[in-house]
N, C-alpha and C positions, 0 to 999 in steps of 0.2 A: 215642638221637638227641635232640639240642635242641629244643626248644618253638620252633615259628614266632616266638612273641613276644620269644625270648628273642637271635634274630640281626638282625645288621645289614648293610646294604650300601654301600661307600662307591667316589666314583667322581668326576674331572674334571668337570667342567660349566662348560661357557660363561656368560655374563652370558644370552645371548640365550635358552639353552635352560631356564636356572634360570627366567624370570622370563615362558618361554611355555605356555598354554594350563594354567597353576596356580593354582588360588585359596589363599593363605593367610591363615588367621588366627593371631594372637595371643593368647593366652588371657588373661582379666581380670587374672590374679595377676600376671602378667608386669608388669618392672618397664616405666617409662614409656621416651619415646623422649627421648633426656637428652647427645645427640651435640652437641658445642659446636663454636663458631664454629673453634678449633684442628684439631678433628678431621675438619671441611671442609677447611682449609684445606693440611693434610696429605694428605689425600686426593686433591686437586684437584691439588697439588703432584705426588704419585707419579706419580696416572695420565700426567700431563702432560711429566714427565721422563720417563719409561718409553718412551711415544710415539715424542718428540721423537730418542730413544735409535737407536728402530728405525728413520724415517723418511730419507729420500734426496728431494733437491729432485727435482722432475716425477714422482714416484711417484702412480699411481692407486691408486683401489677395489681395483684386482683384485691388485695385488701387496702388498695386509694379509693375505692368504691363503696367502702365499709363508712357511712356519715358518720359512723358512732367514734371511729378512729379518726381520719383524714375531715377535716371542716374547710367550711368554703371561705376563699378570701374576697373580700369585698373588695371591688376596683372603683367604684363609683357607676355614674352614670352615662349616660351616650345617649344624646338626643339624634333621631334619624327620621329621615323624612322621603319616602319610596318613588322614585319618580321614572318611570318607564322601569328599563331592566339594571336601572342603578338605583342607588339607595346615598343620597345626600350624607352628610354627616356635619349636621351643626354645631352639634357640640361635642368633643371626645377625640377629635383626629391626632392630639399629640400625644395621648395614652395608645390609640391605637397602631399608628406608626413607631410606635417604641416597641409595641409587642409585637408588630409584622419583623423586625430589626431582632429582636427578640427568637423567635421562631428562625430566622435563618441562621443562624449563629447554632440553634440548639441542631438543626437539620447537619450542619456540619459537623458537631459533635458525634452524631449520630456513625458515621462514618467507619470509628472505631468499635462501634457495637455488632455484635453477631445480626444475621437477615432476622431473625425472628424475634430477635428483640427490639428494631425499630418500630417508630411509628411513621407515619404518611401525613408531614409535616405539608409536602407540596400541597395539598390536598386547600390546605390557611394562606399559600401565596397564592396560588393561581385557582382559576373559574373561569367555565366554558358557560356562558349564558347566552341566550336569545343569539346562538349561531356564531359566537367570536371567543376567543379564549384570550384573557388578559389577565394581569394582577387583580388581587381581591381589591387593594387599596387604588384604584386607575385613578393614579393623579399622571397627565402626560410630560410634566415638566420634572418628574421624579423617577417617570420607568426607568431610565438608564441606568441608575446608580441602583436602583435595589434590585436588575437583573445579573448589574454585574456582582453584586455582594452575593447574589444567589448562586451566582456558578463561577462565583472566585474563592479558592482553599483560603484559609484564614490565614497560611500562613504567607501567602500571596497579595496581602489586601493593600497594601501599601503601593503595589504597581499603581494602585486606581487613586493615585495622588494628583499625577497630572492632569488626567480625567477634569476630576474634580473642582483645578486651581482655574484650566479654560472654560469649563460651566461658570464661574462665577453665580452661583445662584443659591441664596442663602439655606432654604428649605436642603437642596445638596449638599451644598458645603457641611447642615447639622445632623445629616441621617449619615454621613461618610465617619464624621469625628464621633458620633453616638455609638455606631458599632464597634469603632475600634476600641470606646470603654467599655462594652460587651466584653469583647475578646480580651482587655486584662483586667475587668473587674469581674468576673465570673468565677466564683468556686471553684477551687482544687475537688474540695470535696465531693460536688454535685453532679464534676466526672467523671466518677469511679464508676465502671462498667455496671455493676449492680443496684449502684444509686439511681444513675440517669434516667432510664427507662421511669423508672415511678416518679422521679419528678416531672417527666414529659405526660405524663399520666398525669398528674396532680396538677398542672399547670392545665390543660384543657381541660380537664371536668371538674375541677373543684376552683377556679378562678373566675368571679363573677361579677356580672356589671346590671346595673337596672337599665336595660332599655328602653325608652322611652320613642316611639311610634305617633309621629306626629301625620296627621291626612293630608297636610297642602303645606306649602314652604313658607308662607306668613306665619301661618301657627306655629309652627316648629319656632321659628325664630321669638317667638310673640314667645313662648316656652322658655325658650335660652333667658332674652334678656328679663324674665321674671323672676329665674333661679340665679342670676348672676348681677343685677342690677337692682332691682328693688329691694328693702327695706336697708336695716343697719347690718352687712354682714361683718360683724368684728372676730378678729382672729385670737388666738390665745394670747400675743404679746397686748391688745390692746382689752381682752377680757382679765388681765394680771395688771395692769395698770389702774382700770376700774377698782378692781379688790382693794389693789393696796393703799390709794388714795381715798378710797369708801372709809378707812381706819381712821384717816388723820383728821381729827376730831375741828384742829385750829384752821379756820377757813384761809387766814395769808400762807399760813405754810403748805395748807394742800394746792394753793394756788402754784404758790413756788414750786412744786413738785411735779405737777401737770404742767407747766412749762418747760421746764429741764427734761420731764421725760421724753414728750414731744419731739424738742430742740435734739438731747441724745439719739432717736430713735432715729430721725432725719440725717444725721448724720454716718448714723453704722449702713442706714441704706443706700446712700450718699456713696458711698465706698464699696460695699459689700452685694450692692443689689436688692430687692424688695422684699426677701424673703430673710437678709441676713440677722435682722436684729430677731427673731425666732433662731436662728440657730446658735446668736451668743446669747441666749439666755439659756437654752438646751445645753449648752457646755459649760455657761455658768454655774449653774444650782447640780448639772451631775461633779465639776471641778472641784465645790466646795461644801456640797450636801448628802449629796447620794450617797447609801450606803448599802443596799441591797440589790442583787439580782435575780430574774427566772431562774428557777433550777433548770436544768436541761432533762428533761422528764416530760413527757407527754402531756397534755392538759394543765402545767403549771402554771398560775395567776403571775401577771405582771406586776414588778416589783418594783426599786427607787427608778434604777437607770431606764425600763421600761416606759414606767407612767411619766416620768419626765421628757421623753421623746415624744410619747403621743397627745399630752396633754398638761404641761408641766403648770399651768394656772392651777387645772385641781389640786395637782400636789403640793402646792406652795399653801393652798387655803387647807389641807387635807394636815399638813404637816406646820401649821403655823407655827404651835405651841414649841415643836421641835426646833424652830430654826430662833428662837425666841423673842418671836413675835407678836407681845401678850399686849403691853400699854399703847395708845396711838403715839407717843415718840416713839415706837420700835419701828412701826412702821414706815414714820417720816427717815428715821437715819438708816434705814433700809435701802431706799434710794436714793437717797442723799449721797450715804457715806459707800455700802457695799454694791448695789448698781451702779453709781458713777465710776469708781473704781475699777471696777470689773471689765468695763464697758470700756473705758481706756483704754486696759492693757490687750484688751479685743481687738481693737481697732490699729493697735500700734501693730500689734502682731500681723495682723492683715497685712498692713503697709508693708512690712518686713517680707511678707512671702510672695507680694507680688510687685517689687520695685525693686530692680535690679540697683544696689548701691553697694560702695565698698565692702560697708563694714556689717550688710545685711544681704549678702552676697549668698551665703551659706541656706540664707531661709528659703531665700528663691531657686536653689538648687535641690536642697529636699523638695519640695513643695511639688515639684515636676512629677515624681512619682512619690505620693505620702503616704499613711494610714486614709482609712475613711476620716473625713472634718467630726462624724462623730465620736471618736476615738482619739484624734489627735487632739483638736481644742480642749478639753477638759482636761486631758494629759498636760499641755501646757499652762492650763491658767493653777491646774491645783497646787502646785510647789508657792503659786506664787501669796505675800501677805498685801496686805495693806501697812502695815509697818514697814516696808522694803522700802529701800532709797530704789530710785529710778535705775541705778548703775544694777543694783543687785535683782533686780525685775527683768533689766535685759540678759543679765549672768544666768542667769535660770532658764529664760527662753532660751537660748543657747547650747545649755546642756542638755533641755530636754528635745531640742533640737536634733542634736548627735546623738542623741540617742537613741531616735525614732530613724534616722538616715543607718545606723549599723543597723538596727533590729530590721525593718526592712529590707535593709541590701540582704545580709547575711541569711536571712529566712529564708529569700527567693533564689539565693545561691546554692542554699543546701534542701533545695526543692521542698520549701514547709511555702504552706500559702498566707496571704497577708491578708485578706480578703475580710473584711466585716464581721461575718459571723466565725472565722475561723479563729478570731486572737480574740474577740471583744471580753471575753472573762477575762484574761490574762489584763488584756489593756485597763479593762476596769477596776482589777483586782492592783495593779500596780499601781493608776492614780490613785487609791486609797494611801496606798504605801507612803507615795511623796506627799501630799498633802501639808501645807503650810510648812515643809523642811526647811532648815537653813543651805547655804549655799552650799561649804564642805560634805554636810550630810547627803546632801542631794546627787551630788558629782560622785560622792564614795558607792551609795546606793543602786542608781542607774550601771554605774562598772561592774558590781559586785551581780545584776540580774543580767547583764549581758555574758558574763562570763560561766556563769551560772546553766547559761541557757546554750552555748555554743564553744565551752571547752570540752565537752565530749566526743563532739565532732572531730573525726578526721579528716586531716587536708583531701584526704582520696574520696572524699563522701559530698564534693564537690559537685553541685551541678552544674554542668556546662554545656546542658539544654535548658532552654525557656523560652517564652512567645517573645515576640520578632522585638512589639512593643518596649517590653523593659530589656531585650537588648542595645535595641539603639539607647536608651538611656543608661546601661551599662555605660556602652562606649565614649557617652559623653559625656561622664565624669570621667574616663580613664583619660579622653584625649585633653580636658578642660587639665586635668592634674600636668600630663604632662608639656600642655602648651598655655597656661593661665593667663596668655598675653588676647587669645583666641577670644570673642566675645563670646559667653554662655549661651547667649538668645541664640546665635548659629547654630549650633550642637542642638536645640533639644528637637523632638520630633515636629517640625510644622509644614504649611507647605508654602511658608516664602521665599523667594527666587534664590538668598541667598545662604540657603538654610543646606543643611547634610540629612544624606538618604543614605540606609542601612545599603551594605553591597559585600552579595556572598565572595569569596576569594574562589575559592575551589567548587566543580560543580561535579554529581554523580556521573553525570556524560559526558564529561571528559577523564575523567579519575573511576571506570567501573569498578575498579579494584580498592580504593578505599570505602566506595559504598557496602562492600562483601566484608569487611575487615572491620569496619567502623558503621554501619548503620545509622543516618542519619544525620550523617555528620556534617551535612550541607548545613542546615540550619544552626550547627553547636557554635557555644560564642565565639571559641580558635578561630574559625573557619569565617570572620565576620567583620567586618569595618565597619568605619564612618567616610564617607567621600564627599567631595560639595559634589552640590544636586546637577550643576553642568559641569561635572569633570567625563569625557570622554575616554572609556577604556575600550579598546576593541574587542568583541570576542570571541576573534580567530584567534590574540597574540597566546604566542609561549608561555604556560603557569610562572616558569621560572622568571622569566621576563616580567611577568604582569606582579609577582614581589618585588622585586626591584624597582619597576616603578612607582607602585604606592609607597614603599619606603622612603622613596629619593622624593617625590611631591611630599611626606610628612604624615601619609594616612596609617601609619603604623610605629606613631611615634614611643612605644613603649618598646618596640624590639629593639632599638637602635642601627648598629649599621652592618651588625653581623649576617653574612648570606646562607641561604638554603639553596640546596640543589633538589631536593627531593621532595613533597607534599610533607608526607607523613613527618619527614624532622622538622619542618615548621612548625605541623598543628601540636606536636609532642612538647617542643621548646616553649609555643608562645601561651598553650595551657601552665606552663610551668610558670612562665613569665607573668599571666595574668593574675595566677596566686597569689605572687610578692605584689602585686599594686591593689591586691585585695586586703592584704592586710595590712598596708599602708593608708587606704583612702578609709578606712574602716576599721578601725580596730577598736580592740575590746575594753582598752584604756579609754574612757572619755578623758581627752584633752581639758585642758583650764579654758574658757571661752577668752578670746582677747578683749581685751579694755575699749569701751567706749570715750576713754578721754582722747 
């Protein structure tokens, strides 16, 4: 008979049931918590498509419990290992710690829902076991920041900058900057007081993981590194490599081919990180193949854009014929001529969005607040050919560039959300549109769907509420417009010593009577700067006083040097004021890109 320590047990588990009446830790050696803004961001995506999948307009609470409606989503696995009144977690702490990050965000939400329609979200942070109440997740080097994201307003979260910069601790540093992708990459739609509720319903009982119950902390581990280190585990870029060089029948050329691929692959990682050469292939083949989508209908089958996200090797062997991929030379000048290509202008574009250079200035400013990478990359690679001179490859990146910078500004200004699943038809449906266009065509194109899309809007239909996040990014384009000498890296949201922090003008408790007149208006953009992070304002002084000073320091470089004496004719003038730099920094004409000579 086997050794107790030497068996395992593994089994279904809901989000709600993994994460009730269990204390876990993380062991010191364990690596840190290292989930990037992308892997929110995908995240956030699934859950949200998944939902959206199951969901029927007028559907309650009670029909997420209906299997035949609402289906479970598969999260993976979680290896755990029981040890006194805690519970190890050997494998799964960076899925988990996403979904406790997760959960507080959603508890917050909550806020705005009526008492009986919340849920008992605390119930997933905290646990009272063997006589002590602590976090579900007790890691000690973490309680601080996840008790203050638990009982800090989101619209508050930014106080816990400082916090954060004196921790110095990286597993901090990623659970501070991961929530605040929560906070603006979260659905408009999955707000809406009728929706939440059933998605907080659907996200604990219909979100599931295989847990895996190891009896003693060698096996568990013995466990781990059997599912993560033993045999060949190849991914889908190295499973389409296989395929495509399986065709080329002539042994020196499929050599040559497995070299280059290699050599390429090394290098988009080189640049982009481990995972990046899977996602320029993903924005490859939807940029210059894909042609279908999910219907938005209950139980609809995944279609071009779909199956190429989750599996784009099948599709490529599933669609060979289509992309005409018939004799072994199709296959050699496949990537040869349209993977190397591709994979270029991938790579070039990366550089573009994340190096601050004159004439590639523009990329690195959108790029701060973008589309999802799975919506913008294939938007930008699909205008582009392989017949393009280089000049006319960067013209395109350019336009499509401005383009993506108004259609985001101006969405989240006229309160439409930008969110993944909330544009992705549109975005999908429009990279079909430009697809291999010439230059003029393209530039005429892009103006004709932005105008298309935001001439009916009235100036009055302006929003001038939104999360804290894209207002400080408001501000730093406004202030970068109008002081362009100011380096960009200073203005965008981070927390280096020499960096600018959002800072309200006017507060409810001092002004009660605009709060009665104006609701809310602490947070509205009017009511909001940029300051460097060590400017000291006092805040006993005089309102009136304390405009004039940001004025005279330069924090209000769009008013100019005209004075107010009263709150309410500030916030009135510089709502006016901020209009005209709206349609200055963004308008509905895309520009000519400038010349790369």
């Amino acid at each position: 008979m086997a050794h107790i320590a030497n068996k395992i047990h593994a089994e279904d588990v809901s989000l709600s049931r993994l994460f009730t009446h269990n204390r876990y830790k993380i062991e010191a050696f364990q690596r840190e918590y290292r989930w990037e803004k992308k892997h929110i961001e995908a995240l956030i995506s699934d859950l949200s498509t998944n939902f959206w999948g199951c969901y029927n307009e007028g559907d309650t609470v009670a029909d997420v419990s209906n299997e035949k409606r609402y289906n479970c989503y598969y999260m993976g696995q979680v290896v755990l290992c029981e040890e006194g009144s805690e519970i190890s977690i050997v494998d799964g702490q960076q899925r988990l710690t996403s979904f406790t990050l997760l959960l507080i965000y959603l508890n917050h939400l909550q806020n705005n829902l009526k008492e009986d329609d919340r849920t008992d979200l605390m119930q997933y942070l905290y646990v009272r076991k063997a006589g002590k109440t602590t976090l579900v997740l007790n890691v000690p080097t973490r309680e601080k920041i996840v008790k203050e994201l638990i009982n800090t307003d989101i619209s508050q979260i930014d106080s816990l900058i400082d916090f954060v910069n004196v921790c110095k601790d990286e597993s901090v540093s990623n659970i501070y900057d991961r929530y605040s992708d929560i906070c603006s990459l979260f659905p408009e739609e999955l707000k809406q007081t009728d929706i939440l509720p059933l998605f907080i319903e659907w996200l604990q009982e219909k979100v599931t993981f295989v847990q895996i119950d190891a009896y003693s902390i060698e096996n568990a581990y013995s466990i781990f590194e059997t599912m993560n280190d033993r045999g060949l585990n190849l991914g889908p870029a190295e499973i389409l490599k296989a395929y495509l060089l399986s065709k080329i029948e002539d042994e020196d050329k499929g050599e040559e081919m497995n070299l280059f691929w290699k050599e390429r692959i090394a290098e988009i990682r080189y640049i982009g990180g481990p995972q990046a050469d899977e996602t320029f292939i993903r924005a490859w083949l939807r940029a210059k193949y894909a042609l279908t989508t999910r219907a938005k209908v209950a139980g609809s089958e995944n279609e071009d854009f779909e199956i190429i996200g989750n599996q784009f090797n099948s599709w490529i062997k599933a669609n060979a014929k289509k992309l005409g991929l018939i004799q072994p030379i199709d296959f050699y000048n496949f990537v040869k001529s349209d993977f190397a290509f591709y994979s270029s202008v991938y790579m070039d574009l990366y550089k573009y969005q994340h190096e601050i250079q004159d004439n590639t200035l523009p990329f690195y400013i959108t790029a701060q607040y973008p589309l999802a990478d799975s919506l913008q990359l294939p938007l930008f690679l699909s205008p582009v050919k392989k017949i393009d001179t280089q000049n006319d490859i960067y013209h395109k990146l350019c336009l499509v560039n401005s383009y993506i910078d108004v259609y985001v500004n101006r969405r989240i200004l006229w309160n439409r959300s930008v969110t993944q699943s909330s544009v992705r038809d549109y975005i999908y449906s429009l990279l079909k549109e430009i697809r291999s266009m010439g230059l003029n065509e393209l530039r005429q194109h892009l103006t004709d769907s932005l105008h298309n899309m935001f001439d009916p809007f009235l100036k009055e239909s302006c929003a001038m509420h939104c999360n804290l996040i894209y207002a400080h990014y408001f501000y730093s384009r406004i202030v970068h417009y109008c002081n362009p000498s100011i380096s960009y890296d200073t203005l965008i949201r981070s927390r280096k010593k020499n960096s600018h922090v959002l800072h309200r003008i006017f507060t409810a408790e001092e002004y009660p009577e605009l709060a009665i007149s104006n609701p809310g208006f602490e947070y509205s953009l009017p009511n909001m700067c940029l300051v460097h992070r060590n400017t000291n304002i006092p805040d006993d002084i005089e309102q009136v006083s304390k405009l004039q000073i940001l004025q005279e320091i330069g924090f209000l470089p769009e008013m100019g040097e005209e004075q107010y004496d009263v709150p309410q004719a500030f916030l009135l003038a510089r709502q006016q004021r901020l209009m005209h730099y709206i349609d200055i920094i963004w308008p509905l004409d895309i520009p000519k890109p400038f010349s790369t000579n």
